[in-house]
RODREN-188507 format. One record per residue (C-alpha): residue number from 0; residue in one letter; x, y, z. Coordinates in nm, 3 decimals, always signed. Example, Ala and Ser with C-alpha at 12.3 -4.5 7.8 and 13.67 -1.06 7.14 Angstrom:
BEGIN
<atom num="0" residuo="A" east="+1.230" north="-0.450" up="+0.780"/>
<atom num="1" residuo="S" east="+1.367" north="-0.106" up="+0.714"/>
This chain:
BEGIN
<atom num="0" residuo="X" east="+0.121" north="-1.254" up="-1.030"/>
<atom num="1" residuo="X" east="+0.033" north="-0.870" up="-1.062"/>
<atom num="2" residuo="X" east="+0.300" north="-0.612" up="-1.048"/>
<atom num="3" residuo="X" east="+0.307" north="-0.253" up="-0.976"/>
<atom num="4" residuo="X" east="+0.562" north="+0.046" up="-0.869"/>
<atom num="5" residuo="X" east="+0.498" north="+0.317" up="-0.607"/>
<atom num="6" residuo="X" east="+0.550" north="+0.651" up="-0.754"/>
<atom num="7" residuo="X" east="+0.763" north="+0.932" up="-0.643"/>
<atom num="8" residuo="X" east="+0.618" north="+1.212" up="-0.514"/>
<atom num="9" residuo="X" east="+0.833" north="+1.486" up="-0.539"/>
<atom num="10" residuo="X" east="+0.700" north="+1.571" up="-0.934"/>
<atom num="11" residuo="X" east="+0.479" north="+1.791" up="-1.066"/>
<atom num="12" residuo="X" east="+0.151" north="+1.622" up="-1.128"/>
<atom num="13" residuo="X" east="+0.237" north="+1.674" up="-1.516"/>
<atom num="14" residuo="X" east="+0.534" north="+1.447" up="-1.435"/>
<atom num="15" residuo="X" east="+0.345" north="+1.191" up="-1.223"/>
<atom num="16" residuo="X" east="+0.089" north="+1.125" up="-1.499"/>
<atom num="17" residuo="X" east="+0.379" north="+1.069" up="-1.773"/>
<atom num="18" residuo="X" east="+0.546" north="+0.836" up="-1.548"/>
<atom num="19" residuo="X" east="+0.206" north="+0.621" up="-1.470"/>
<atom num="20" residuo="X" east="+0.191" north="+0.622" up="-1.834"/>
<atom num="21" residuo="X" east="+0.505" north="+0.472" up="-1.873"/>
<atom num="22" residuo="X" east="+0.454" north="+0.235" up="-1.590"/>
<atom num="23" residuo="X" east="+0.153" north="+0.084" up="-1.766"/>
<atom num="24" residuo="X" east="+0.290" north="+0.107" up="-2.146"/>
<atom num="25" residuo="X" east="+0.584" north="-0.148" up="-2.002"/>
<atom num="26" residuo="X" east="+0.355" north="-0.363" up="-1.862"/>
<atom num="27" residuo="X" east="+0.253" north="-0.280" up="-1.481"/>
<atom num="28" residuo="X" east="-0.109" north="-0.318" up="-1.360"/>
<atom num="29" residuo="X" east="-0.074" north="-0.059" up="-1.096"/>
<atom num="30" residuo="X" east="+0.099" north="+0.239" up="-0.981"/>
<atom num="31" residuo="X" east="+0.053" north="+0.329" up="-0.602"/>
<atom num="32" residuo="X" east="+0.128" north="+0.669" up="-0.420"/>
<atom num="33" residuo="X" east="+0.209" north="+0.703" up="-0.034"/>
<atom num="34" residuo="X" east="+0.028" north="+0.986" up="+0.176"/>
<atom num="35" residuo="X" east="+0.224" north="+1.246" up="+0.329"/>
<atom num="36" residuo="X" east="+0.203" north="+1.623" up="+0.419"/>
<atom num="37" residuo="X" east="+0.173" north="+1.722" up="+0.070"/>
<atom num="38" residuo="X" east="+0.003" north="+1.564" up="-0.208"/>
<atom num="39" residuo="X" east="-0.343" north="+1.410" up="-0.146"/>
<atom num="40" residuo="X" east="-0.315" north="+1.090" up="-0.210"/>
<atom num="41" residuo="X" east="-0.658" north="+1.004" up="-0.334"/>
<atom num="42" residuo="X" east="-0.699" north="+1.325" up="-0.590"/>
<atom num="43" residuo="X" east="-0.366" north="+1.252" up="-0.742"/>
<atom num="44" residuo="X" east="-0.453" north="+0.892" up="-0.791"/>
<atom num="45" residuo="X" east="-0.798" north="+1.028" up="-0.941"/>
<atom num="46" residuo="X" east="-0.582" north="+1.239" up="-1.199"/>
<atom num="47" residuo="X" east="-0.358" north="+1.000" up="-1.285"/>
<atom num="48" residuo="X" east="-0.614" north="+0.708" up="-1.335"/>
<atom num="49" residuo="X" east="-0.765" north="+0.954" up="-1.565"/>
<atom num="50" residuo="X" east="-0.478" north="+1.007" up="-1.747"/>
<atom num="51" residuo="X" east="-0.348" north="+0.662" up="-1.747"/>
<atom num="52" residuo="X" east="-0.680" north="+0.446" up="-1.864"/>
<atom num="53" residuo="X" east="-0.639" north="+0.073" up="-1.749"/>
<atom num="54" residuo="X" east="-0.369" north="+0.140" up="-1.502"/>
<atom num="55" residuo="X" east="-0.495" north="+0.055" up="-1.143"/>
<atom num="56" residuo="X" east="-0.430" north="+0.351" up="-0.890"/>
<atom num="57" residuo="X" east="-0.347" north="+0.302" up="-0.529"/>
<atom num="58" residuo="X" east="-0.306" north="+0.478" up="-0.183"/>
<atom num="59" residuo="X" east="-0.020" north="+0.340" up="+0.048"/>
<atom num="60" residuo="X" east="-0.128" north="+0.477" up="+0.226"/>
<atom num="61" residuo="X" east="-0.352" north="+0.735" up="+0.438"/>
<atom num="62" residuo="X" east="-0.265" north="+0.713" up="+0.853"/>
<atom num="63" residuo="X" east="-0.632" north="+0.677" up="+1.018"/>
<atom num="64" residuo="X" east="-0.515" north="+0.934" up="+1.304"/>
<atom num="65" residuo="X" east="-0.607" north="+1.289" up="+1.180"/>
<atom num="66" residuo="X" east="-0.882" north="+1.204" up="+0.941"/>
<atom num="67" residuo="X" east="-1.214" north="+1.071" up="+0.975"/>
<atom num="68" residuo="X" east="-1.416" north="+0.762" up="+0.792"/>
<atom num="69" residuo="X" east="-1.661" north="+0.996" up="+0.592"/>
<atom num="70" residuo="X" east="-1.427" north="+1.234" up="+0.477"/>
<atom num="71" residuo="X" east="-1.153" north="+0.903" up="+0.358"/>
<atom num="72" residuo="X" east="-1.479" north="+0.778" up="+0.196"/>
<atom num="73" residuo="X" east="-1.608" north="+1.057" up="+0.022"/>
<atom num="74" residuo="X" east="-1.214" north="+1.097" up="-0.116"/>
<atom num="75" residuo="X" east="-1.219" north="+0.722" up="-0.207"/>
<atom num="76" residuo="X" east="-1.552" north="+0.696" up="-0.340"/>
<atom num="77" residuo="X" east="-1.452" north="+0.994" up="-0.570"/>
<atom num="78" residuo="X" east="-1.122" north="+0.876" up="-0.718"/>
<atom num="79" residuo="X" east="-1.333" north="+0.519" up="-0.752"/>
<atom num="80" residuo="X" east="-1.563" north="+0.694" up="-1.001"/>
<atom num="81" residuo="X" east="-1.305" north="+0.919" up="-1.176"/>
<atom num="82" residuo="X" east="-1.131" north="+0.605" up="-1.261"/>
<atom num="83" residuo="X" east="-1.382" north="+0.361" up="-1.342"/>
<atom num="84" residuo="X" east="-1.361" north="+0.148" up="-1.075"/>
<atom num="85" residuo="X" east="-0.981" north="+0.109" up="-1.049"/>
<atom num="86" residuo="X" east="-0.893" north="+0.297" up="-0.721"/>
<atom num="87" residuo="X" east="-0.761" north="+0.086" up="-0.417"/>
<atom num="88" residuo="X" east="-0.810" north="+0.241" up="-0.075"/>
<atom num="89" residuo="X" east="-0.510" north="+0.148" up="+0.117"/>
<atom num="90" residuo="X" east="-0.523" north="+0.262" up="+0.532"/>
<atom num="91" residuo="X" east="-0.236" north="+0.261" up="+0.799"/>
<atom num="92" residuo="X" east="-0.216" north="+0.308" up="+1.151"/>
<atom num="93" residuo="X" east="+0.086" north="+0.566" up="+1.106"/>
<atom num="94" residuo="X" east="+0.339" north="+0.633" up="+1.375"/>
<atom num="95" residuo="X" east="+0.376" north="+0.742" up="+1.693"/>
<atom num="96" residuo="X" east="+0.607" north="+1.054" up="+1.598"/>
<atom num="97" residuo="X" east="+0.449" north="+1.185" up="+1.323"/>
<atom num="98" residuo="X" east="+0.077" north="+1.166" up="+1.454"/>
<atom num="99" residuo="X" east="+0.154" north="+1.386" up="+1.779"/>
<atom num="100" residuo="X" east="+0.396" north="+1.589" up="+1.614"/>
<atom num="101" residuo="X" east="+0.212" north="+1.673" up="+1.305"/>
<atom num="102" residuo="X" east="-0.160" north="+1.650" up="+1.448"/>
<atom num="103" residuo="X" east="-0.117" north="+1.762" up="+1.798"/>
<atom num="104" residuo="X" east="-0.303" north="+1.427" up="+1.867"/>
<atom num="105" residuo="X" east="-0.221" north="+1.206" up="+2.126"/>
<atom num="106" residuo="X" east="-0.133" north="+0.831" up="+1.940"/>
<atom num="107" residuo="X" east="-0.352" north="+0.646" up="+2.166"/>
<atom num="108" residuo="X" east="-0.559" north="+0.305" up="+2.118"/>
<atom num="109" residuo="X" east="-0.446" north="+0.249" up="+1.741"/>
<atom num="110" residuo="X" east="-0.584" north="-0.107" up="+1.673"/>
<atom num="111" residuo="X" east="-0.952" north="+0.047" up="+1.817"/>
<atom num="112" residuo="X" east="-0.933" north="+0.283" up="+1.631"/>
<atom num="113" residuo="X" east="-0.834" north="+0.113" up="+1.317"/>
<atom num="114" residuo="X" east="-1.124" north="-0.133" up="+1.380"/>
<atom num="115" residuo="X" east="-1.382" north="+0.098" up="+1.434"/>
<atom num="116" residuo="X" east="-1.230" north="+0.290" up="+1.098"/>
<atom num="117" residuo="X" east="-1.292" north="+0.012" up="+0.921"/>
<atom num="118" residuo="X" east="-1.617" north="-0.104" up="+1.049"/>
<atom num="119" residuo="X" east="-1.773" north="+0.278" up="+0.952"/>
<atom num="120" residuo="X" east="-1.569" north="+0.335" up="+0.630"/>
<atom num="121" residuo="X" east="-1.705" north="-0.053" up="+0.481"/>
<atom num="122" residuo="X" east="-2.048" north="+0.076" up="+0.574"/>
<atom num="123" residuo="X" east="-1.981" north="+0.387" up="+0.374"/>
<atom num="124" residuo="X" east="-1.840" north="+0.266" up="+0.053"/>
<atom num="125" residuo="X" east="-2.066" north="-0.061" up="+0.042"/>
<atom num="126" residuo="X" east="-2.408" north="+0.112" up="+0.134"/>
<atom num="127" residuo="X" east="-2.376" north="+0.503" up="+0.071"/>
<atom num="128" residuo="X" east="-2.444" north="+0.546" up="+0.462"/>
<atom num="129" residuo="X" east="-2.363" north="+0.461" up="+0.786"/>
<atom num="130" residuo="X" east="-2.501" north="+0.417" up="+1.156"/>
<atom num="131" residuo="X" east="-2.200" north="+0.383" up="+1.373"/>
<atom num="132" residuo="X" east="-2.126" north="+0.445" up="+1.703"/>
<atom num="133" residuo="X" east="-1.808" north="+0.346" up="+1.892"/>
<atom num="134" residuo="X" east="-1.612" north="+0.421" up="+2.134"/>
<atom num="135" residuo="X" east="-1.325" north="+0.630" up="+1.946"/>
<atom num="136" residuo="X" east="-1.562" north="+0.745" up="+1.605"/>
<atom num="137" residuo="X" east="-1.916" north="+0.821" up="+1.526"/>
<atom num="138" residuo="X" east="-1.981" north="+0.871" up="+1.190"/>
<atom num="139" residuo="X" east="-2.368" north="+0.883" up="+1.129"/>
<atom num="140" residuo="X" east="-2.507" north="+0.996" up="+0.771"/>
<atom num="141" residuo="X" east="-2.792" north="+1.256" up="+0.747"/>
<atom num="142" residuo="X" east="-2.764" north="+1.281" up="+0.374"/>
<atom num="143" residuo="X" east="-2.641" north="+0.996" up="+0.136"/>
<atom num="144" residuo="X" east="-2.295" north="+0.936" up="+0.138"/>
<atom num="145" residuo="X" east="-2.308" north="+0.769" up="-0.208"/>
<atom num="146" residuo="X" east="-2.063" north="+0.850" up="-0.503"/>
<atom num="147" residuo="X" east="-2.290" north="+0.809" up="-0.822"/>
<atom num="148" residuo="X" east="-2.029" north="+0.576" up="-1.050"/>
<atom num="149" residuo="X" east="-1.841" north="+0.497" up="-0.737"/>
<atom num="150" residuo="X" east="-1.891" north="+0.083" up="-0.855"/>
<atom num="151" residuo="X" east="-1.746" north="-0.169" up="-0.765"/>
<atom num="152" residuo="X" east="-1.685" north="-0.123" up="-0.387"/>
<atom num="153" residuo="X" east="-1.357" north="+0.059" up="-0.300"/>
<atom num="154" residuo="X" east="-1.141" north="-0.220" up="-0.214"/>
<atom num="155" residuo="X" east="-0.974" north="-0.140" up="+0.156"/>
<atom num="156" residuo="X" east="-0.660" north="-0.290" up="+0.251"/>
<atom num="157" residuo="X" east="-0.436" north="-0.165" up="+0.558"/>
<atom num="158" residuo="X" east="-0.077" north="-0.178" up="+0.578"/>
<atom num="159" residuo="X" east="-0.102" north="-0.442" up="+0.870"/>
<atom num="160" residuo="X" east="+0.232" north="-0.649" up="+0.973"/>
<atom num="161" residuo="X" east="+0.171" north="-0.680" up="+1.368"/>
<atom num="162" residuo="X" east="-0.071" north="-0.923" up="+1.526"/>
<atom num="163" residuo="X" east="-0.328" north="-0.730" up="+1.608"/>
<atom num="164" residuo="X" east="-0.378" north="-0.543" up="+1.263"/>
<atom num="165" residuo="X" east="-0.350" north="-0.827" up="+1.116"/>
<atom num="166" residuo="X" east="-0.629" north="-1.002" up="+1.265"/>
<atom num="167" residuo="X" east="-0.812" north="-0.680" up="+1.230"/>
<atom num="168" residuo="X" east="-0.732" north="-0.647" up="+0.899"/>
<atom num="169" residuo="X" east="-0.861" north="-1.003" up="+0.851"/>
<atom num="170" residuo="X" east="-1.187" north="-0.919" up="+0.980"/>
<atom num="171" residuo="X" east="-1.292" north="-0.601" up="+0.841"/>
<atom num="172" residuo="X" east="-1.080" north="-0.510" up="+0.485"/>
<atom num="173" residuo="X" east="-1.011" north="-0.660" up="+0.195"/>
<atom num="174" residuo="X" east="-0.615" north="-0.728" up="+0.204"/>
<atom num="175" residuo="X" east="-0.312" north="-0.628" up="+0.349"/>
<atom num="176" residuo="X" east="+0.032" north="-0.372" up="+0.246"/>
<atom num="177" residuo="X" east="+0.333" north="-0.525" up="+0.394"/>
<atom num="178" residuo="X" east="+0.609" north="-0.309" up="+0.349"/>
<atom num="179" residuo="X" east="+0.994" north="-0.443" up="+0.439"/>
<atom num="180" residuo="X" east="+0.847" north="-0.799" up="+0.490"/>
<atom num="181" residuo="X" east="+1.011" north="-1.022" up="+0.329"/>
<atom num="182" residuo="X" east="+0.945" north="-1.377" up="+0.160"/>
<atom num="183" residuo="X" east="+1.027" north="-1.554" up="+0.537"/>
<atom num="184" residuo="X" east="+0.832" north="-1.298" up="+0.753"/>
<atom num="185" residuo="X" east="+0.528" north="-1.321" up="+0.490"/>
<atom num="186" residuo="X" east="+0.503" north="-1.743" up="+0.478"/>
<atom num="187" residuo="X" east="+0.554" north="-1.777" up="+0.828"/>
<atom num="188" residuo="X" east="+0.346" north="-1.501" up="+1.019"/>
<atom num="189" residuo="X" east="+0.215" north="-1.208" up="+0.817"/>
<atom num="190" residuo="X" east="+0.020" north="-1.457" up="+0.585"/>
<atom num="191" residuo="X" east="-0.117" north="-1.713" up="+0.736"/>
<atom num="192" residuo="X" east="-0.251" north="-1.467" up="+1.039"/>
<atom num="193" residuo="X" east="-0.458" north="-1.275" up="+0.792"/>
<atom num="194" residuo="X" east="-0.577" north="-1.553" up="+0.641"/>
<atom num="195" residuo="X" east="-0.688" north="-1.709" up="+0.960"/>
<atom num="196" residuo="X" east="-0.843" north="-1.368" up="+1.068"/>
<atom num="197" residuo="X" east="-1.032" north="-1.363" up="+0.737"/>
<atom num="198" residuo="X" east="-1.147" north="-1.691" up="+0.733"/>
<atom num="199" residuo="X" east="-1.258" north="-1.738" up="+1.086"/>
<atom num="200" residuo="X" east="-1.480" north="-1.409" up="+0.941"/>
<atom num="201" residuo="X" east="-1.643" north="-1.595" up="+0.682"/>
<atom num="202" residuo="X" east="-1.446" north="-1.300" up="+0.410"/>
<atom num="203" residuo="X" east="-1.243" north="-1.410" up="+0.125"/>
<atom num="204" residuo="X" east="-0.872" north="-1.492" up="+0.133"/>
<atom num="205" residuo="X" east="-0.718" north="-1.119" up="+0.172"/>
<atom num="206" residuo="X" east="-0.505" north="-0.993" up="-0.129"/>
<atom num="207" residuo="X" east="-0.160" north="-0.958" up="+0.008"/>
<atom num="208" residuo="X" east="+0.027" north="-0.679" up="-0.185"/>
<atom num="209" residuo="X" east="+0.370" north="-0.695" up="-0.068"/>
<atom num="210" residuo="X" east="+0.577" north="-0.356" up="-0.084"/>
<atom num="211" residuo="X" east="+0.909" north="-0.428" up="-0.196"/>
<atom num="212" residuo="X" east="+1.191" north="-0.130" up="-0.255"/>
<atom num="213" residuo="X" east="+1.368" north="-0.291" up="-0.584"/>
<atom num="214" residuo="X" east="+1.630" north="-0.199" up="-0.856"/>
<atom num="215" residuo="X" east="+1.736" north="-0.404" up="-1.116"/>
<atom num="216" residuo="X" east="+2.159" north="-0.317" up="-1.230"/>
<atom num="217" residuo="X" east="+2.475" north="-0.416" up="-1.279"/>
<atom num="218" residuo="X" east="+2.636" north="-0.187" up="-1.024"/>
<atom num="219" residuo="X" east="+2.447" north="-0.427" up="-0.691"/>
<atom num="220" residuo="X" east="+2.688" north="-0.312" up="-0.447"/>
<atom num="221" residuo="X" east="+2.713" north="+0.022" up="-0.575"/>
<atom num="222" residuo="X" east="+2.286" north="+0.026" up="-0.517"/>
<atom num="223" residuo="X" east="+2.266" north="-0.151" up="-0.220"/>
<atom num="224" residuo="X" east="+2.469" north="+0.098" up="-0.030"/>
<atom num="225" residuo="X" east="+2.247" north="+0.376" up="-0.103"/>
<atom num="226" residuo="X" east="+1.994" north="+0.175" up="-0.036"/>
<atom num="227" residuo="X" east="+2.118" north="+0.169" up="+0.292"/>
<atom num="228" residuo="X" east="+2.142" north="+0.525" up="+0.323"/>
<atom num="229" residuo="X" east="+1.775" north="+0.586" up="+0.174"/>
<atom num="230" residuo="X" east="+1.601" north="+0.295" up="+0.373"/>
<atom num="231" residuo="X" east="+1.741" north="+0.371" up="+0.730"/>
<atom num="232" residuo="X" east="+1.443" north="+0.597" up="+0.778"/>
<atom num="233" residuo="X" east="+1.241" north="+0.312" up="+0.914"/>
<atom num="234" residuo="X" east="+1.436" north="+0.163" up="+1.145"/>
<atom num="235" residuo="X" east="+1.379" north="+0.419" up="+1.401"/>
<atom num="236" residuo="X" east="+1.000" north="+0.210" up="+1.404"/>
<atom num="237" residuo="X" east="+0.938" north="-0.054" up="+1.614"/>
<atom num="238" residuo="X" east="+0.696" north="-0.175" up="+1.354"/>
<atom num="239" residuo="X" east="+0.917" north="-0.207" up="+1.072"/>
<atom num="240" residuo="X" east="+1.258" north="-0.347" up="+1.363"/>
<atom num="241" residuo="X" east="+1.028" north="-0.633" up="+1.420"/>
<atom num="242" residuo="X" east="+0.928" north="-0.716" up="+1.044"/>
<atom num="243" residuo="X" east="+1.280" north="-0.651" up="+0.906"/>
<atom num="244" residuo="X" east="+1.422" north="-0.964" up="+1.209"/>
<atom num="245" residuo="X" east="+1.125" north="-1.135" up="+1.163"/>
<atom num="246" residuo="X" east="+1.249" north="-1.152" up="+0.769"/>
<atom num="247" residuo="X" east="+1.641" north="-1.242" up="+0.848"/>
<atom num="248" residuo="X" east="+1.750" north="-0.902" up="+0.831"/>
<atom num="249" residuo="X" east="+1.921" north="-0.670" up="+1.067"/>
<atom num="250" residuo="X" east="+1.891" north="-0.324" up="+0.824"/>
<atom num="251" residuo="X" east="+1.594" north="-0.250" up="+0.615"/>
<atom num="252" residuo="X" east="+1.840" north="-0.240" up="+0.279"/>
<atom num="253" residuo="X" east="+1.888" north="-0.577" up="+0.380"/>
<atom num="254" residuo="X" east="+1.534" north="-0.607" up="+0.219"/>
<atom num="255" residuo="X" east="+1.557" north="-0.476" up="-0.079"/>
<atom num="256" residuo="X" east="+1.592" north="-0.654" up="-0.418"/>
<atom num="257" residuo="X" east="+1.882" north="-0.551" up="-0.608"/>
<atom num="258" residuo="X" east="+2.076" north="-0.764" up="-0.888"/>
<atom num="259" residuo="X" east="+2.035" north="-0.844" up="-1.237"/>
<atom num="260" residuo="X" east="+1.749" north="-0.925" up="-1.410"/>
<atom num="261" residuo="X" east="+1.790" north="-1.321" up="-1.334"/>
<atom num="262" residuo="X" east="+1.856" north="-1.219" up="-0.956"/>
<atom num="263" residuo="X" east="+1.524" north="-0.994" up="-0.922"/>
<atom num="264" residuo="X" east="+1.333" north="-1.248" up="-1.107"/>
<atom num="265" residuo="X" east="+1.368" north="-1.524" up="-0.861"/>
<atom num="266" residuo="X" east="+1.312" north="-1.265" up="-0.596"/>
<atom num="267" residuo="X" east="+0.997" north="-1.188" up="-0.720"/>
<atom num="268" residuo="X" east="+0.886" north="-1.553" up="-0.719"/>
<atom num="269" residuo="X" east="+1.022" north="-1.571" up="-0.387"/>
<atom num="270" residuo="X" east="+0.754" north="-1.318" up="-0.242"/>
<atom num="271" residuo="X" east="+0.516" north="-1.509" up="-0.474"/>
<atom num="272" residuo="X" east="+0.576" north="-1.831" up="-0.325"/>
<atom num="273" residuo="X" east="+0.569" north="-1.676" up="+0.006"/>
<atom num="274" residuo="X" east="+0.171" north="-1.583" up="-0.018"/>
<atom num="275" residuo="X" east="+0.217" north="-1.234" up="-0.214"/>
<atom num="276" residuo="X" east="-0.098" north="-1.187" up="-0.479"/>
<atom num="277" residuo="X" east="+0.111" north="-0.865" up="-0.583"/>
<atom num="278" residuo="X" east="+0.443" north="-0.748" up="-0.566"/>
<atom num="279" residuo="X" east="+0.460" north="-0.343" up="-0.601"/>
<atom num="280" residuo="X" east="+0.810" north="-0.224" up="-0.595"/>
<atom num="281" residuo="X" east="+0.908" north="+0.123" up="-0.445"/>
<atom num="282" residuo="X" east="+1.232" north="+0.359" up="-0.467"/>
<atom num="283" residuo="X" east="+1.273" north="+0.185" up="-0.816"/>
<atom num="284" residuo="X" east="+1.437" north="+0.534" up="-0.922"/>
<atom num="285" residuo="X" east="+1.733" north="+0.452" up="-0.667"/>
<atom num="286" residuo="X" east="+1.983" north="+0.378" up="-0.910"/>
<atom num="287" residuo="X" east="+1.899" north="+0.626" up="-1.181"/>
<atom num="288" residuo="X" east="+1.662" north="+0.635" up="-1.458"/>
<atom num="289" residuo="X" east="+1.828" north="+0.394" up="-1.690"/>
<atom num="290" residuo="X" east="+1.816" north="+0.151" up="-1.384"/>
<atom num="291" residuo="X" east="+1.414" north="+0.241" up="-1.321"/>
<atom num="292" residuo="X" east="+1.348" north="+0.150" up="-1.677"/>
<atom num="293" residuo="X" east="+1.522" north="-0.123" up="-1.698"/>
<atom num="294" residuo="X" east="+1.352" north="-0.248" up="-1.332"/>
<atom num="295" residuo="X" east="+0.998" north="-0.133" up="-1.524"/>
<atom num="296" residuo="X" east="+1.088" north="-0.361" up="-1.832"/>
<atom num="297" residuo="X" east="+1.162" north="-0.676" up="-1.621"/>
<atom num="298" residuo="X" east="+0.805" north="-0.639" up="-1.401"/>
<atom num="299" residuo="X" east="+0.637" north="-0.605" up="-1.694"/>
<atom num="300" residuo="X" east="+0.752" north="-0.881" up="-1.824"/>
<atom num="301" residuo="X" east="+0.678" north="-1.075" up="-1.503"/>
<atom num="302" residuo="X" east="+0.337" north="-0.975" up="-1.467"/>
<atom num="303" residuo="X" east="+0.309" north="-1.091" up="-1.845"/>
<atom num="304" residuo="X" east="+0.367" north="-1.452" up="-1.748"/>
């Protein structure tokens, strides 16, 4: 089991790269940044893969409404080099709200147009070119699209949890980001849908790095209620309604892992046993930063063995 932590975003990029130090000097394999209105996503990863040698770098990742496969792969290929291989590309199909509000663009056909996404961009990073033509994206290569260093092959993965990502995801990427999907929803449909998707393919078993917002302290209730306050963002998503019941919950907190180190532990092994290949764990700063170090020590420890 590989663990990881999603990093804030609201640092300076001076701050960023001292806490992805810390993050892999206690232990993590990876630290992960989401894709908003600010930041790029794939430079800051770049920088702090840099800065941060052997810590794995990831994108959680960039909606494919508003950009296009070779400028993602161009961005990806790059941060892939600058790191030495240890960038992970991770896609979503973003939201409804914040694609026609932000972009102007009209949040139409989202599983074509994740499919055809991924059919160009695996071209791209695998070959240096591409020749496609579909009904939602062209992307065609008059000059090489090739990264010199860019090795091995971005991995892809897509922040998939419905049926038809999922079997899309199977298909065409590498592995999946589930994000408030717990053990239940992963073991009984997020899992083995991939996995059918992948294998009916003829593609490996998909890496299934679950997204999991965690915090290990002695003050659980205390936590869990600002949890509740922090985490009730998503629920206005149909997306994440559906994967929160399909878990047991009724509130996204109800997701989240907070307790004491024994009680986060078995947690962890939980989404383990459930078909997770890596548990990343996000708003790990809830509680504090005595909290976030202490929820840094125990992952470390995990992914230790």
């Amino acid at each position: 089991m590989t663990t990881g932590v999603a990093l804030p975003l609201h640092h300076r990029i001076d701050g960023t790269v001292q806490l992805a130090r810390e993050a892999h000097e206690a232990g993590l394999r990876s630290a992960w940044f989401g894709q908003t209105f600010a930041y790029d996503s794939p430079s800051l990863a770049a920088i702090v893969g840099r800065e941060a040698p052997g810590l794995h770098v990831g994108t959680a990742a960039i909606p494919v409404f508003g950009r296009h496969p070779l400028l993602v792969s161009s961005q990806a290929q790059t941060a892939q080099a600058a790191t030495g291989g240890r960038y992970h590309l991770g896609l979503a199909l973003g939201t409804r709200e914040l694609t026609e509000t932000g972009f102007g663009l009209p949040y139409e056909r989202p599983i074509r147009r994740l499919r055809e996404f991924l059919t160009a961009l695996r071209q791209l990073v695998e070959t240096g070119s591409a020749d496609f033509h579909g009904e939602l994206l062209t992307a065609t290569t008059p000059l090489s699209a090739a990264v010199p260093g860019a090795e091995p092959p971005v991995p892809i993965l897509v922040a998939a949890m419905g049926p038809q990502a999922l079997r899309v995801s199977g298909e065409l990427a590498d592995g999946i980001l589930p994000y408030l999907a717990g053990p239940r929803a992963l073991a009984e449909h997020i899992v083995p849908a991939v996995t059918a998707a992948a294998e009916a393919a003829g593609r490996p078993a998909p890496r299934i790095v679950a997204f999991v917002p965690g915090v290990v302290t002695a003050d659980a209730e205390a936590v869990r209620e600002t949890a509740t306050e922090a985490l009730a963002f998503y629920e206005r998503f149909p997306s994440y309604q559906r994967v929160i019941e399909l878990s047991g919950g009724s509130r996204a907190a109800d997701l989240a892992v907070i307790g004491d180190e024994e009680a986060v532990a078995a947690e962890v092994r939980r989404y383990r046993d459930a078909g997770a290949t890596e548990v990343v764990f996000t708003t790990t700063e809830l509680a504090g930063e005595a909290d976030r170090l202490r929820t840094w020590k125990l992952l470390g420890e995990l992914a230790a063995g």
